[in-house]
C-alpha positions as CSV (number, residue, x, y, z in Angstrom):
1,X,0.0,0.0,0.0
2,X,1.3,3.3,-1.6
3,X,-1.1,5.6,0.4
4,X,-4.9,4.6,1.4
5,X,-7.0,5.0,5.0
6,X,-5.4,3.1,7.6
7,X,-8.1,3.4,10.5
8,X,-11.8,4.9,10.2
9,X,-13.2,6.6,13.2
10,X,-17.1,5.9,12.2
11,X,-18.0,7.5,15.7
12,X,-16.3,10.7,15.8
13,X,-18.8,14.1,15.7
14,X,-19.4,16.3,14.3
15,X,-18.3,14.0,11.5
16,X,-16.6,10.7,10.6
17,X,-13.0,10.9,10.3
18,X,-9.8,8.6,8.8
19,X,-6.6,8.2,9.1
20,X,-4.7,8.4,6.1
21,X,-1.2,7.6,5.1
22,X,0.6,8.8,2.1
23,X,4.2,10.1,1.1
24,X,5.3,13.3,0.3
25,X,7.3,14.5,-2.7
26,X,10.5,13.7,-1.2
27,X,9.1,10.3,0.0
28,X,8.3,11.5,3.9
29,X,6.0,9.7,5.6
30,X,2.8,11.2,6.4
31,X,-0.3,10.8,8.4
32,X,-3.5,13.0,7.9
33,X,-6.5,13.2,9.9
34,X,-9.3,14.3,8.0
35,X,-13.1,14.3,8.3
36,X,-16.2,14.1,5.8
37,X,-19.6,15.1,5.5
38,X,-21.4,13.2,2.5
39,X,-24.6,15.2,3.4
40,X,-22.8,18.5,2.8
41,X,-20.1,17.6,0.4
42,X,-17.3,18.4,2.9
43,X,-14.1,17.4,3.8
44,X,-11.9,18.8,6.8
45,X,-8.5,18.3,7.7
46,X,-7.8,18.4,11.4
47,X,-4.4,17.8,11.1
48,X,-1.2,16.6,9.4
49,X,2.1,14.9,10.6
50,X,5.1,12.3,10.0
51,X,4.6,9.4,11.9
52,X,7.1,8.1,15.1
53,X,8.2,5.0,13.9
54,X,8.9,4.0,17.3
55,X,4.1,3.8,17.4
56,X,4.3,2.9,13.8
57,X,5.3,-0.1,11.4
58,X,5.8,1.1,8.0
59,X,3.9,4.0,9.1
60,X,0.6,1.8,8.5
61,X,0.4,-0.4,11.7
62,X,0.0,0.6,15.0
63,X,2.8,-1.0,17.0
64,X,0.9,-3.9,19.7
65,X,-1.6,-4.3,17.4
């Protein structure tokens, strides 16, 4: 996996939120949190930042899980 959702949050308010994982252009890791609202066409990031890879494997697994 390239880039994708790596966790849903289905019961966050005011709206649903993921987890997604992607790279940037120089091939950083990165995480963004971002919610959607299907009934009002809208998307919201809450926030973006490179993964510890001391909580992470390959940036997609939570470590212990």
């Amino acid at each position: 996996m390239s880039s994708g959702i790596i966790e849903e949050y289905r019961d966050d308010k005011p709206y649903p939120s993921l987890l997604i994982y992607g790279r940037t252009q120089n091939g950083r890791p990165l995480h963004i949190v971002c919610a959607y609202s299907g009934e009002d066409d809208l998307a919201i990031v809450i926030t973006a930042y490179q993964p510890d890879p001391n909580v992470w494997i390959d940036f997609k697994r939570r470590r212990g899980k």
